[in-house]
Every structure is written in C-alpha cells, then in structure tokens.
N, C-alpha and C positions, 0 to 999 in steps of 0.2 A: 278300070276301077282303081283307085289311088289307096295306095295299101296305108292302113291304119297301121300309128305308131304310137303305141300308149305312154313314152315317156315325152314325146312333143307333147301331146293332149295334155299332161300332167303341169308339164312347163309352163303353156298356156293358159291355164287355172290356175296360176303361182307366179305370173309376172314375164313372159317369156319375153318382150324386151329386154330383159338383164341377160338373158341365156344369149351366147353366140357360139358354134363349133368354132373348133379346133382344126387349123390344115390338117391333113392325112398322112402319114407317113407313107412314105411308099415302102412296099413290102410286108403292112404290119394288116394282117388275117383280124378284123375286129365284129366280133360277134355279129352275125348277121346283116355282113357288109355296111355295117352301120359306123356313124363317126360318135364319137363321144360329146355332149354338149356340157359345159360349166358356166358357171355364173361369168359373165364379164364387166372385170374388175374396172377397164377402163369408161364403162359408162352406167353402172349400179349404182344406189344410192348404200352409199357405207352404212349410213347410219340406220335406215331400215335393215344391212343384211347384220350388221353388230346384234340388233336390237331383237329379231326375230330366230338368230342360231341360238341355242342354250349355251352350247357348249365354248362358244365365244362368248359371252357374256358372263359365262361364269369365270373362265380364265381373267379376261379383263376385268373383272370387278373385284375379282379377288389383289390383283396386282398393287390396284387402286388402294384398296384398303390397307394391304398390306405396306405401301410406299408411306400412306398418310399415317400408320402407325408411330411414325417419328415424334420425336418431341424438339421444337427450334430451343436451340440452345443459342447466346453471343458468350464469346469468347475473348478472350486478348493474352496477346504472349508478352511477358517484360522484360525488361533488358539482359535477364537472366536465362530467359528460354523459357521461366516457370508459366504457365496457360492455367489461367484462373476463369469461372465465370463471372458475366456482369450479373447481377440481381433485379429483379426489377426493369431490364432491358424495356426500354420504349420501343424496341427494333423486333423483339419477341411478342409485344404486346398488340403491333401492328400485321406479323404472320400466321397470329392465331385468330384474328380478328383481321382481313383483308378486304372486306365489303359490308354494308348491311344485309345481303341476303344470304351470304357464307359465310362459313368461319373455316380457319385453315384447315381442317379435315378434309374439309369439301372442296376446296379450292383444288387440292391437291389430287382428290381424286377427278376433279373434271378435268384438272391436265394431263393426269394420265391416259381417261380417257379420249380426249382430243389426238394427245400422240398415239396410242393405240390405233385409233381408226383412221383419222386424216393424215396422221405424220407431221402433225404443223399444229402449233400453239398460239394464238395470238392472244395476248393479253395488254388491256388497257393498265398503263401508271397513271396513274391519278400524282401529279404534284400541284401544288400552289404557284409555284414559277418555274422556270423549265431545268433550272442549277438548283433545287432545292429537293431533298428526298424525300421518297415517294409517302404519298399518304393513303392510300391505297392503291388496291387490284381486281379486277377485273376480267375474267374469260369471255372472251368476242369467240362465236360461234363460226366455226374455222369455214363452214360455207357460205358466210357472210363474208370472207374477206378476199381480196384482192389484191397484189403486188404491182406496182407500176413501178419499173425502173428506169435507169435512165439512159439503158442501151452500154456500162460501162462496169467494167468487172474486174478484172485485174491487174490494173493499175493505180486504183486508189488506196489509200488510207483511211477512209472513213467511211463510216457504213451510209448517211446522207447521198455522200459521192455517186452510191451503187445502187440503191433504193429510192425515188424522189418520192412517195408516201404512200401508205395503205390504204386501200377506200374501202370502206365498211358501209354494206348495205343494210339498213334496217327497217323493211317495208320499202316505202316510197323516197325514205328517207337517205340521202348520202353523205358520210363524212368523208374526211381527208384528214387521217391522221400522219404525223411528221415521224421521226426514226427514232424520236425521242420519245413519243406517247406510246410505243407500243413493245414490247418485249417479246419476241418472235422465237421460240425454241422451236426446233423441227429435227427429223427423223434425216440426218445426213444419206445424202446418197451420192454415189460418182458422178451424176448426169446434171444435175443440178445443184449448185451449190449454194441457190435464193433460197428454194422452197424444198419441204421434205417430202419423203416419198411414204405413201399411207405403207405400214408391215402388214396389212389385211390382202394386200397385191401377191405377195410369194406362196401364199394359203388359199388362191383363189379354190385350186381344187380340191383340197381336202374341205373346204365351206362348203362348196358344192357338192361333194358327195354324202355328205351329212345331211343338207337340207332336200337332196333326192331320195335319201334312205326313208327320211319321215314321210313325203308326201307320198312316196311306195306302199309304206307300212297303212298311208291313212286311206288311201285307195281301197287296198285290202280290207281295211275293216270296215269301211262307212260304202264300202260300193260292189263285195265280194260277190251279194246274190243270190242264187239258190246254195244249198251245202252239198248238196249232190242230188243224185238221180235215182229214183226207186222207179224200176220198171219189172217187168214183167221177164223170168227165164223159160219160159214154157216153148216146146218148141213142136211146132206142126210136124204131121207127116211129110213133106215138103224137105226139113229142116229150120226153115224159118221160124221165128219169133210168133208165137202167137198175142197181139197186144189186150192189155186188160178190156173189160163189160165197163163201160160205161158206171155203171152200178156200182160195181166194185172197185175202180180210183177213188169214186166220191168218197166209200166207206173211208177206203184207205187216207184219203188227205184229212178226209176230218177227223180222223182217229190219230192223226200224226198233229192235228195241230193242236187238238183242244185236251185229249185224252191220254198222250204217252208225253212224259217229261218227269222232270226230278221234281218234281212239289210233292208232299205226302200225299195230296189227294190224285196222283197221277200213276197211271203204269208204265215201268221203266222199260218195258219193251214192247214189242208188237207181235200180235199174233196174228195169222189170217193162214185162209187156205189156198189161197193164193202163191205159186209159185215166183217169188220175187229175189230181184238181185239189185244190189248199193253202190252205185259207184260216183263216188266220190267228184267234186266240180271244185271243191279248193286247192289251194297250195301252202306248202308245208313254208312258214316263213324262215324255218332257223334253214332251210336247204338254199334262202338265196342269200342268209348269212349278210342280215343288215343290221345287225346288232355290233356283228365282229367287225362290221365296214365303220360304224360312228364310233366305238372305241380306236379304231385304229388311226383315224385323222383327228381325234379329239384328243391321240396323244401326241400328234402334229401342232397342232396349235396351241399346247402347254409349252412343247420346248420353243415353240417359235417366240413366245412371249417371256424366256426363260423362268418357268415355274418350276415345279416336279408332281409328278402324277398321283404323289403319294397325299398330295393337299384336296384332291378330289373324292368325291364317292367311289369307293371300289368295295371288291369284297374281302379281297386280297391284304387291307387294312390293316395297321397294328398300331400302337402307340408310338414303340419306337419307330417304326416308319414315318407317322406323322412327323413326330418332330425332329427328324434327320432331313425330311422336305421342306420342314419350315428353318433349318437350318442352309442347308443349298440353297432354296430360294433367296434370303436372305443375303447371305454372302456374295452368291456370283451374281446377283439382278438388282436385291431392293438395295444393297447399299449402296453400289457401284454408281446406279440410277439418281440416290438423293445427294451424290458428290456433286455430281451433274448440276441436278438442282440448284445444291447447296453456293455452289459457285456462282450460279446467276443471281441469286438473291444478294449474298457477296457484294458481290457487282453496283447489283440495283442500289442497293443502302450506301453505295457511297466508300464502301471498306477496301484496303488494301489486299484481304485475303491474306494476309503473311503475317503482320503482327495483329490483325482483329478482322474479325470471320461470325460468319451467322450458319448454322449447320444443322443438321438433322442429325439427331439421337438416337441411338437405338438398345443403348446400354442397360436399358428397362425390361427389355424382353428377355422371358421366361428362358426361353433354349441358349439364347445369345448369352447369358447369364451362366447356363453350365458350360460352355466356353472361356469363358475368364476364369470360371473355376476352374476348370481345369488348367489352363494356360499357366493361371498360380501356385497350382500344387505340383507341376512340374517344373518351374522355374525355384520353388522351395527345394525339389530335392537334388537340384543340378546345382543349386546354394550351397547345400550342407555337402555334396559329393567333392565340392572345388575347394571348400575351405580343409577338410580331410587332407586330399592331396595336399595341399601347398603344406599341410602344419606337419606331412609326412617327407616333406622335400622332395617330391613326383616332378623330375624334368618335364618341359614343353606341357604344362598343364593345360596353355590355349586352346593345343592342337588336341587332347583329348577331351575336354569334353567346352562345348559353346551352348551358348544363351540364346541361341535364334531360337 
C-alpha cells in the first residue's frame, strides 16, 4: 500500500507543478526520511506566487510606494557651482504625467514592481523621431518581452552592437522594437549581463514555507473532522471496554449536538450515567509553531527587499520605531534606488547629469525632515564652538573640531 503523505496531497491542491524537491544531503537525519519540497523558482509563475503570498506583497508594495513617494525635481548647476531649480520644467511635467493610463506615482511603482519580481524592466520611449526626447513611457509587461542578441558582448561599444532588438508579444500580435525604443533596467547579476536576475530566486524558500504554513493551518481548519472521541470507560469483568447500548450513544450524540453548547438556551456541560471518557482527535496549532515559521521568513523577505520590520504590523510597535524604520528604509534603499532611477531618466531627457539633472526628492518627508534638523542644529553649534576658538587663539582649530 503506498504510504499517504499529507504535505504532497496539500501541494497537489495548491499547484504541485511549481513544487520540485531538493537533492538530499547525505548525512542529514530529515524527519521521517522525508526530503523537503519548495516552490521551484525556475519554472513558477512570479507573478501568481508575488500576487498570492501576503507577506510578499505587502513588502513589495510598500517599496513601491515608498520609492514613488518622490517628488521629480530639474535642476542646473552655473558657472559658479550654485544648483538652482527650473520652474515650470516641461521635463517634470512629462514624469508626472508619462502615459494616458498612469501618472508618475504609478509608473514608478510598476517599475518597481517588475524589478521586484522579474528583475528586468522594460519600458517603451515614446519619441516623435528617434534624436528627439522622449514624449512618453510606457511599462511592457516583462513576460511579454524577449531579448534577441547578436551572439556579441564584449567587445563592442554600443548597446545596438550587443542587442539586435526586443520582441514583445501582445496576443497574436509581434513587434520588434530597436535599443532605442526601449529602456531596459534590470536586477544585475554575475551570470548575465543582458538580462536581470528575478530577487524572488534567493527567497525561494522562505516563500515556500510561508505559503506551506497557510495551506497547513487551512487543512486544519476547513478539514480537521471530528474534535475527539467520547467513548465509553466501563470496563467488563474480563477487563475489557464494555461499548455503549445502542440507546444510549443516540441519547448522547443528540444531546451533544442540539442541547450542550454556549448559547443561553444551551447547557454548558453534559450529564449522563454513563461511564464516559474524552479523548481528544486535534492538534494543538502553536505546538507545530506556524505562526513563528511566517514571522520568521517574513522577516527574510523585508531585509531581502531592504525595508525594516518595524514598517509592518507587529505588536512590538512604537512610534519611535516607526519612524526610525521609515528613516533606514529610506536612507539605505529608497534613496540609493531613485539615484539609480534618477540617472536613467538623466539619460533619457537628453541631460548631461553634471551641469543639469532630473532627480527624485525626498526633502518633503516628515522623518527626513527631522534629519536636516538636526544635521542644522549641530552644524549651528560646531559654528559658534569654531568661532570661540579662533576669537580665543586655540592652535590647530581644524584638527579639533570638523564640519563632517
């Protein structure tokens, strides 16, 4: 007889094509000579496992939000160094305003979700001639597209050379777009240096053991069964079990189903003279400890996406936690991230990047904001501490106290 295995069954009602084990370690004792199964990242669909983990969706969408929080600023620096804004930027007017169906919020958070899940961006420029800058953008749906190169990598100059064009499928329908229509960001990786590599790949298994812990917990409650066993402790001259009269199970089921419960019209216990004993047919859920398993890879996949755990639901919460997370996240991810951005866009428009720049803002935000305060009222008091010295005649004033 083929022994039953209820996390295959489980898999199997949840897509078991995506699920492939894992080689076996030699030497490694795994519960019940079993192999571990996780999702398999090289032939899933991302966007169904993005779309159906919570705790991935909410990382990534928070990201999103958080990046698109910017404000596009143009800029120019003058002969002096001084970096003044333009007003009225037709360049700003175009990245808040990038298609009819999105406005730069959106835009921004689809590219991050595209990088989040695929590792690869592809976006339509919209120009009127092919030297004229862009009039809009465009997000082409990253499993629509396809790279055709030309077999030739590291010896050219130009990205044409290395690329001969993107074909984007839409239905039935095929284009070929050239290295000019399309603006390709991706997720660098060492093995490739065309296309990016999805960040949902290094997470394969804490995604999987999150979307195992749920379909566990939903097993248990939609398929758990009886709650236990009321039988009979009477016991014959023999020793043996004497089983209930017929007569009196009936009593007993129908006085368990209709008559004892917590409604005021119910009685909360049961009486009989019947010698009965309770044993129990569930499992205690915190004893297999699936609660502790999706916090624990949920907080795997915050730092994978660099966020901080303190921007999620916890209980453990406080203000200032909040916003010392929305400060880290900020600092070491969203800014770093809209540099990135901000330089492609740069690019696109036509700009040098040195003396005129197009860039994400973030000098608006609340926590970022007690930052400069601060940064100001200590550069105040290293002010008034340097001018004391010097009006005291304090040798090597440099070396005691600096402006960094």
């Amino acid at each position: 007889m083929q022994q039953f295995n209820l996390l295959n069954t489980i898999y199997s009602a949840f897509g078991g094509q995506e699920y492939y084990k894992t080689p076996k370690l030699g030497g490694l004792n795994i519960i019940s000579n079993g192999q571990p199964t996780f999702l398999n990242p090289d032939s899933w669909d991302a966007f169904n496992i993005f779309m159906t983990t919570p705790q991935l969706y909410a990382v990534v969408s928070l990201r999103g939000r958080l990046l698109a929080s910017g404000v596009w600023v143009h800029e120019r620096m003058d002969s002096k160094g001084n970096v003044t804004r333009v007003d009225g930027s037709d360049l700003v007017n175009l990245l808040e305003n990038p298609n009819p169906l999105l406005n730069g919020n959106d835009l921004i958070c689809q590219w991050n979700e595209n990088m989040c899940v695929y590792g690869n961006n592809f976006e339509y420029v919209l120009k009127p001639y092919s030297s004229a800058r862009p009039s809009g953008f465009s997000n082409i749906p990253a499993t629509d597209v396809k790279i055709k190169t030309t077999g030739k990598t590291y010896k050219q100059s130009k990205l044409s050379e290395i690329i001969e064009y993107y074909e984007v499928t839409n239905g039935v329908k095929i284009d070929r777009l050239t290295t000019d229509e399309i603006n390709h960001t991706k997720v660098v990786n060492s093995q490739n240096p065309i296309k990016g590599e999805s960040p949902l790949k290094p997470i394969y298994m804490p995604i999987s053991n999150i979307r195992s812990a749920y379909q566990f917990r939903n097993v248990i409650i939609n398929q758990k069964g009886a709650l236990g066993i009321l039988s009979s402790s009477s016991k014959g001259a023999d020793g043996g079990g004497i089983p209930l009269l017929p007569k009196e199970r009936q009593k007993i089921e129908e006085a368990y189903r209709r008559a004892y419960g917590i409604s005021d019209e119910q009685s909360k216990i049961i009486i009989t003279d019947a010698s009965m004993k309770w044993q129990p047919t569930t499992f205690p859920t915190k004893d297999l400890l699936l609660f502790e398993e999706v916090d624990e890879n949920f907080q795997t996949i915050i730092d994978n996406f660099g966020l901080n755990n303190n921007l999620f639901s916890s209980k453990n919460n406080t203000y200032e936690n909040l916003k010392e997370g929305l400060k880290q996240a900020y600092q070491n991810t969203i800014i770093p991230i809209s540099e990135e951005l901000s330089m492609n866009r740069t690019r696109l428009m036509g700009l040098d990047g040195k003396k005129e720049w197009v860039r994400l803002d973030y000098s608006h935000i609340p926590v970022l904001q007690e930052n400069l305060k601060e940064k100001a009222e200590i550069l105040k008091i290293k002010s008034e501490a340097y001018e004391k010295l010097s009006n005291l005649g304090f040798p090597n004033i440099d070396q005691v106290i600096t402006f960094d």
